[in-house]
C-alpha positions in Angstrom: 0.0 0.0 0.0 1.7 3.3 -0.4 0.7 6.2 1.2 0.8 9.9 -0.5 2.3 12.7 2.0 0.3 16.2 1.6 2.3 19.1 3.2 0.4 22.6 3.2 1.9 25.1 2.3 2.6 28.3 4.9 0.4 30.4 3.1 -2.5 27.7 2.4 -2.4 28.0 7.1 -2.2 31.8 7.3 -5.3 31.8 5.0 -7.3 29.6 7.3 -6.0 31.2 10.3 -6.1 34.6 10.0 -9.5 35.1 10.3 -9.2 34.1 13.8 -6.6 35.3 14.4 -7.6 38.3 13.9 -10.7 38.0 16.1 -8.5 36.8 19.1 -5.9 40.3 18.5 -8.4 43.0 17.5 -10.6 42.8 20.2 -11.6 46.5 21.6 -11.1 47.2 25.4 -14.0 49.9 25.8 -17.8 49.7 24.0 -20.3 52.8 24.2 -23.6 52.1 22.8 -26.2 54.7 21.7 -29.4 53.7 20.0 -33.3 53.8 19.6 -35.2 51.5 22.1 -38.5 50.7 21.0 -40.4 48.4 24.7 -44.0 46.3 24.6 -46.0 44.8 27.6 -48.3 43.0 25.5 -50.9 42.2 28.7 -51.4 45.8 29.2 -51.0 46.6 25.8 -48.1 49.0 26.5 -45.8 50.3 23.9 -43.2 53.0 24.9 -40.4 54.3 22.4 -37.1 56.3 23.5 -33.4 55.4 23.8 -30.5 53.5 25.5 -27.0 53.4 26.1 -24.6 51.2 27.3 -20.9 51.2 28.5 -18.6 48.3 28.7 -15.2 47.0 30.1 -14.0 44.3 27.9 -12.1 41.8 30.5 -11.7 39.0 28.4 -12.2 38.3 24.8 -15.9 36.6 25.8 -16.6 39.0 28.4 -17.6 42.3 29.1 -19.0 44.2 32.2 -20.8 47.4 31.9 -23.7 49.5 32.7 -27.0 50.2 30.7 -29.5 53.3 31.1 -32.7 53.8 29.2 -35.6 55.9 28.8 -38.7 55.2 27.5 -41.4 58.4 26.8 -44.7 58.8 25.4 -46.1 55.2 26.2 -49.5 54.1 26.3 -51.3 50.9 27.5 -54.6 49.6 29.3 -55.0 48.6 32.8 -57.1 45.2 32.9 -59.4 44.8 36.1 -58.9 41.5 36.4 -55.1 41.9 37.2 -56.4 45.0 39.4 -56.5 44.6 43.5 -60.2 45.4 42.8 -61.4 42.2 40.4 -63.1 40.5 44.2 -65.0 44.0 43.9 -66.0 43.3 40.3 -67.1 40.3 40.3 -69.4 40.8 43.4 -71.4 43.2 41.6 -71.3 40.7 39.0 -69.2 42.2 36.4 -66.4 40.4 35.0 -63.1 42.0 35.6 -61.9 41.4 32.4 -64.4 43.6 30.5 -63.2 46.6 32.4 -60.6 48.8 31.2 -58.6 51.8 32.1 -56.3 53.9 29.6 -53.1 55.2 30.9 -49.9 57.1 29.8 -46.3 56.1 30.7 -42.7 56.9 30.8 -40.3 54.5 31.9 -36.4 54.4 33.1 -34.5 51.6 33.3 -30.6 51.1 34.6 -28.8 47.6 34.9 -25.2 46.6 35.5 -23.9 43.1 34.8 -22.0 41.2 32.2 -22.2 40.7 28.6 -21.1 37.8 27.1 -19.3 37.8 23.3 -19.3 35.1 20.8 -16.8 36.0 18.2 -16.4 33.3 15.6 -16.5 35.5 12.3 -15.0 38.8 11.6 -17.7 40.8 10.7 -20.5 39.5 12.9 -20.2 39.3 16.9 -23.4 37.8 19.0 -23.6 38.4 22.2 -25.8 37.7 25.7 -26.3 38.7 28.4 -28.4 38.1 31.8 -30.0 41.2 33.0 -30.8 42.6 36.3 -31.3 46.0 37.3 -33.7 48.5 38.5 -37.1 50.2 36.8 -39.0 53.3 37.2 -42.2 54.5 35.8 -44.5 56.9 36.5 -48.1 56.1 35.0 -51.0 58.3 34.4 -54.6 57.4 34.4 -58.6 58.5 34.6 -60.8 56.3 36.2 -63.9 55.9 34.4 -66.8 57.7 36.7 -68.6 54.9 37.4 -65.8 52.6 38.7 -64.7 55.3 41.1 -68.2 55.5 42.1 -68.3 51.8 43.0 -65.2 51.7 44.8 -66.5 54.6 46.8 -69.6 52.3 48.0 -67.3 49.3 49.3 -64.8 51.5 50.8 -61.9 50.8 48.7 -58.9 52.9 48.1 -59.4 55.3 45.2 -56.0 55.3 43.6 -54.9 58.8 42.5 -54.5 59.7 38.8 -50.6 60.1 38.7 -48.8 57.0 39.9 -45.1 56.3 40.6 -43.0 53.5 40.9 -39.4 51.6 41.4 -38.6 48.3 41.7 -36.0 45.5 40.5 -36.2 43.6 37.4 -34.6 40.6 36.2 -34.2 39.0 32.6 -32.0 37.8 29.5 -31.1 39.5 26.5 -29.0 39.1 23.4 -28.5 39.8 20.0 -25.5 40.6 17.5 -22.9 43.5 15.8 -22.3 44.1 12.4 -18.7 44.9 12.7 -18.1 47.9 10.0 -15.0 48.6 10.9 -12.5 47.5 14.1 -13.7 50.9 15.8 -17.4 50.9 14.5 -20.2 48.6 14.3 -24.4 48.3 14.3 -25.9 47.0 17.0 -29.3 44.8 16.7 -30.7 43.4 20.2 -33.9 42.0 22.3 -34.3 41.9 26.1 -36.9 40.3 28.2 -37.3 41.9 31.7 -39.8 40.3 34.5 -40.8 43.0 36.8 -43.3 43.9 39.4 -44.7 47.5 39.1 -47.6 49.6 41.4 -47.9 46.0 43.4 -50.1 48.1 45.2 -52.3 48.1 42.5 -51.6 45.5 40.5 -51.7 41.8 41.6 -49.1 39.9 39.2 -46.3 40.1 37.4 -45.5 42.2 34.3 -43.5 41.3 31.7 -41.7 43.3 29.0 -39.8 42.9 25.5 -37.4 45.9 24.9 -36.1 46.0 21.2 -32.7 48.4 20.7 -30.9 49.5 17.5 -28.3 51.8 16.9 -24.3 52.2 16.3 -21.4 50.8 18.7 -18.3 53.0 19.5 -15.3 51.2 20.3 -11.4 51.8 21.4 -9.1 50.5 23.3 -7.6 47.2 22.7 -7.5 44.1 25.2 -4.1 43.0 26.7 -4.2 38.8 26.0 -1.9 36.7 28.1 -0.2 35.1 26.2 
């Protein structure tokens, strides 16, 4: 049997190595992120639009930690009864919780710090996750219909006032992926989930809430490797 010996050349290797090499060497120390935030709370059909930004500390060449801030203006959602403190009124004068519903107005703040975990296989593409947990703020305005304040009157209940305010912690996961333009530029396309409980005076469960961001990444630096 004979056996044919296939040496590659130098060059043949640097071609199929470079490309990570180069994602091992290039790899930016500091990330700022500015872009447009665009948040839903689809049981309270809440959407809010405004913007974020982020800073991160590169440590390693899968990790960052940083710091996010966002703010979220000129929302606008409904208040079901039924996840109200006052659906046990409802339903004892027979009306169904879930048929009643109260139109508010929001703005909402948000600020996390944690890490941020890169995935950098190809050159021009970095994904990236990240657990989140951090703190929310929103201050909520709303009319109560006539009637129902009328009815809450009658069974003594709390009448909530018309401007409410709130802060509280959140946790979540988020993720998404950078189109690298260049070493010091890229475009940034993400999704977060957060798990919160707001006005739990007020409201009885959970909320939930999907925050979509977009915008350009500005990086410098570069990351020290041991070697």
């Amino acid at each position: 049997m004979q056996y044919v010996e296939f040496q590659a050349s130098p060059s043949l290797w640097n071609l199929v190595l470079l490309p990570a090499r180069r994602a091992q060497q290039d790899v930016n120390r500091y990330t700022l992120f500015t872009g447009f935030d665009y948040m839903i709370s689809p049981a309270r059909n809440l959407t809010e639009r405004g913007f974020e930004t982020d800073f991160g500390v590169t440590v390693r060449p899968g990790m960052a930690l940083g710091a996010d801030f966002g703010a979220l203006v000129n929302g606008a959602g409904t208040l079901n009864g039924g996840e109200t403190i006052y659906a046990p009124i409802l339903t004892q004068v027979q009306l169904n919780p879930s048929s009643v519903h109260v139109a508010f107005k929001s703005t909402t703040y948000t600020f996390a710090a944690g890490p941020q975990f890169y995935f950098r296989k190809w050159e021009k593409v970095t994904l990236f996750a990240r657990p989140g947990f951090g703190g929310i703020h929103e201050n909520a305005s709303f009319t109560l219909p006539p009637q129902l304040g009328l009815l809450l009157t009658q069974f003594g209940a709390p009448i909530p006032g018309p401007h409410q305010s709130d802060t509280t912690l959140f946790f979540g996961l988020g993720g998404g992926f950078d189109v690298n333009v260049s070493r010091h530029v890229g475009m940034r396309f993400a999704a977060d989930w957060v798990n919160t409980h707001l006005f739990s005076n007020l409201l009885t469960g959970r909320q939930n809430y999907v925050r979509f961001s977009v915008g350009p990444t500005w990086r410098w630096g570069q990351l020290k490797q041991q070697q």
